[in-house]
C-alpha positions in Angstrom: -2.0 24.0 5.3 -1.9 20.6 4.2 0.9 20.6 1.2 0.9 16.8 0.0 -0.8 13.4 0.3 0.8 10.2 0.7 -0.8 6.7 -0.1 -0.2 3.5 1.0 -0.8 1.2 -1.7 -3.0 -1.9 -0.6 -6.0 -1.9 1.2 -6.3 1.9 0.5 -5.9 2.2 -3.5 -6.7 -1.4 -5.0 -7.0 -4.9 -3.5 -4.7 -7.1 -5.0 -5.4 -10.6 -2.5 -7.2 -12.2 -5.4 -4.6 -11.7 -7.9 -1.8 -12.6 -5.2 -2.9 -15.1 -4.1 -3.3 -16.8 -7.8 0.3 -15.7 -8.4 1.5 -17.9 -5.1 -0.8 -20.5 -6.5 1.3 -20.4 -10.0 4.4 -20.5 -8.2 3.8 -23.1 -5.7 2.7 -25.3 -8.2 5.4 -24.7 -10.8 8.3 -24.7 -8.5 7.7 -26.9 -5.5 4.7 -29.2 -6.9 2.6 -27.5 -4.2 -1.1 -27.9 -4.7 -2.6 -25.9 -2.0 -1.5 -22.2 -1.5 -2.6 -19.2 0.8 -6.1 -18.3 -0.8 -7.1 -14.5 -1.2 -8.1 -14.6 2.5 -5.3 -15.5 3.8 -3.5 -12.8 1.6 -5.6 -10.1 3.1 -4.1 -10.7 6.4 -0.9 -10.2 5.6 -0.9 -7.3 3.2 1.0 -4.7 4.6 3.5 -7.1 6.1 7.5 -7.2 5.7 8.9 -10.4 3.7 10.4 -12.0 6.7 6.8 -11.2 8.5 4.6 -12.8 6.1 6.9 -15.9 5.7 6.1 -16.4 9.6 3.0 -15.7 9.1 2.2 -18.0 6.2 4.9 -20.2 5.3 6.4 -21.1 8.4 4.7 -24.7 7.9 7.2 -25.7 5.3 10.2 -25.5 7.7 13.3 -24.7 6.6 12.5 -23.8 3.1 10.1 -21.5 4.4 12.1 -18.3 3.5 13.3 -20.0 0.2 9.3 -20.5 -0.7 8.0 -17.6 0.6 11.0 -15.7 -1.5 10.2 -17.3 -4.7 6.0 -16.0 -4.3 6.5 -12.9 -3.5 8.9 -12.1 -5.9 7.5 -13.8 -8.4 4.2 -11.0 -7.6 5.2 -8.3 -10.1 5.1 -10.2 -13.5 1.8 -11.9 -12.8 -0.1 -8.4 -11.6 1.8 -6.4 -13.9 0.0 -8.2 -16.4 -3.2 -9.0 -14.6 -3.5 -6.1 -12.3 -5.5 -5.6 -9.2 -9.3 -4.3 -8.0 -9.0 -0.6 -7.7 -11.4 0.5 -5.3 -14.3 2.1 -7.0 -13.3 6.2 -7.4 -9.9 5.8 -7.3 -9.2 7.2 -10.8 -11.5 10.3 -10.4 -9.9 11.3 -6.8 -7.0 10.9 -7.7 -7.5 13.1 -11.0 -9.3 16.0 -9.0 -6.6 15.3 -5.6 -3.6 15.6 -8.2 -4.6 19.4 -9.8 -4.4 20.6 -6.2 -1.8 19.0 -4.4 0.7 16.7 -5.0 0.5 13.0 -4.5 2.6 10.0 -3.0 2.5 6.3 -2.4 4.3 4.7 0.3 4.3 0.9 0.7 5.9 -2.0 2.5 6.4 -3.8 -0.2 8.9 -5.2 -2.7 11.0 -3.1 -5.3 9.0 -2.9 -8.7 5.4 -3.5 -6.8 4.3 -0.4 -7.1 5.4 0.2 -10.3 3.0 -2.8 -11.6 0.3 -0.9 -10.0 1.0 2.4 -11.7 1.0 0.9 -15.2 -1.6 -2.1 -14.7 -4.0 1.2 -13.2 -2.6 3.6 -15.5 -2.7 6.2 -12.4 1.3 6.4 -13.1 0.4 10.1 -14.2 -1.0 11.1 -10.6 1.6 10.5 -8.5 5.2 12.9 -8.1 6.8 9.9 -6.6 7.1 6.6 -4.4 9.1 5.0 -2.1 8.8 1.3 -0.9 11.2 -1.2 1.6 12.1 -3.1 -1.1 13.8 -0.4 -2.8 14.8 1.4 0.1 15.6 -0.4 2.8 13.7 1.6 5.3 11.0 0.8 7.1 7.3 2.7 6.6 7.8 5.4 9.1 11.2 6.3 7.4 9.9 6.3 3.8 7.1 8.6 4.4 9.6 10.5 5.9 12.0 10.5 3.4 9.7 11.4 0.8 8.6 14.6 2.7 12.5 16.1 2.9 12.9 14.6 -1.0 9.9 17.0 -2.0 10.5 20.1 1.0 6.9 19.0 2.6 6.1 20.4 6.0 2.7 19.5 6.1 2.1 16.5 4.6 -0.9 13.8 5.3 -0.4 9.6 5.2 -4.0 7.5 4.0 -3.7 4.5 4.9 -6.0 1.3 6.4 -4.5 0.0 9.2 -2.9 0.2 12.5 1.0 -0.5 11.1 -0.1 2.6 8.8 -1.3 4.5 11.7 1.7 3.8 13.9 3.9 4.9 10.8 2.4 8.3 10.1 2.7 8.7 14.0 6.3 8.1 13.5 7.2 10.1 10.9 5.3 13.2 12.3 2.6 13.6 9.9 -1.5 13.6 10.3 -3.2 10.1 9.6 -6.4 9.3 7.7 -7.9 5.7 8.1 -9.3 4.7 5.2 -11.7 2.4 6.8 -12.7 0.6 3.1 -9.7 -1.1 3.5 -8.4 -4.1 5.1 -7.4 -3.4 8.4 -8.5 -0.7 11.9 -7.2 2.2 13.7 -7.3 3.4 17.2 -6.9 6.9 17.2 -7.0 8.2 13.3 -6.9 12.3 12.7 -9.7 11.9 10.5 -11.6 8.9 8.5 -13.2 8.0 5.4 -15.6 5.2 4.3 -15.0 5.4 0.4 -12.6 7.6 -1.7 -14.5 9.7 -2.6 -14.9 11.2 0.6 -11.6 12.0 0.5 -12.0 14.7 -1.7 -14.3 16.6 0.6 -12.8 15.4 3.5 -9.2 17.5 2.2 -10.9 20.4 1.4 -12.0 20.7 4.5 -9.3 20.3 6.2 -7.7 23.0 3.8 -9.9 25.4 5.0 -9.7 24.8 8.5 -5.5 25.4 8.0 -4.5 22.2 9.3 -4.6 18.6 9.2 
């Protein structure tokens, strides 16, 4: 019997690359006198990534203040969305609402300390969710979150949602049963189950809680 979910955050709950992206803009411009930043695209690619991953990925053009630059946009993320927010996917709110009166809920992310917290109270889903974990707050890599927030809240049985492969590979990991949510940004090879919308999730858990397993 399934007894929790667990979220990641992007690519699976809102999409944030437009807002990002103009954040990195604001920054880039303000600080270095940059003109041209990453657009929302290339956000989308990285989303999911460690700090030190995306600054290869994206800022390794400006040499040896890559780090410095890539430091000062990403953490300078979580004042711009908390105050613009992100797109939460369409159904969201409602499963999470009907999700949240049967089970409880989780989000697990690979991102900086305070990020998720800016989508909690830009959303206003705060209320859903028992708890969340992230790297930048941890320290720990994906895998080791998810499982830390299953022995934090005694679950046996829990189930990671997530959009991409790193997700995939991170619920393998940890032990637990992973559902591609294939909306998002991102593939899987060999998912336990997968949904098109979020909605579907909804049916798809009640299903799974009446077959006794995930």
């Amino acid at each position: 019997m399934i007894d929790g979910i667990i979220f990641d955050l992007d690519g699976t709950l809102w999409d944030s690359c437009r807002v990002v992206a103009q954040s990195w803009g604001e920054t880039l411009r303000r600080r270095y006198g940059i003109e041209k930043g990453p657009d929302a695209q290339a956000v989308r690619g990285i989303m999911g990534m460690t700090a030190a991953e995306i600054t290869a990925a994206l800022f390794s053009p400006y040499g040896e203040r890559a780090e410095e630059i890539a430091l000062a946009c990403v953490h300078g993320e979580n004042d711009y969305i908390a105050v613009h927010g992100g797109d939460v996917y369409p159904g969201v709110g409602e499963m999470l609402e009907t999700l949240s009166k049967r089970l409880p809920l989780f989000i697990v992310s690979n991102c900086l300390d305070g990020y998720i917290e800016c989508f909690l109270k830009s959303s206003g889903l705060a209320p859903r969710f028992r708890d969340w974990l992230c790297e930048g707050a941890t320290g720990l890599k994906k895998a080791g979150n998810i499982a830390l927030i299953a022995r934090r809240h005694g679950l046996e049985r829990p189930v990671y949602v997530g959009d991409t492969r790193m997700d995939e590979q991170s619920a393998r990991e940890a032990g637990c049963p992973f559902i591609h949510a294939a909306y998002g940004f991102g593939e899987s090879e060999a998912p336990d189950a997968v949904i098109s919308a979020p909605a579907e999730l909804v049916e798809l858990i009640g299903k799974l809680e009446g077959e006794g397993h995930a």
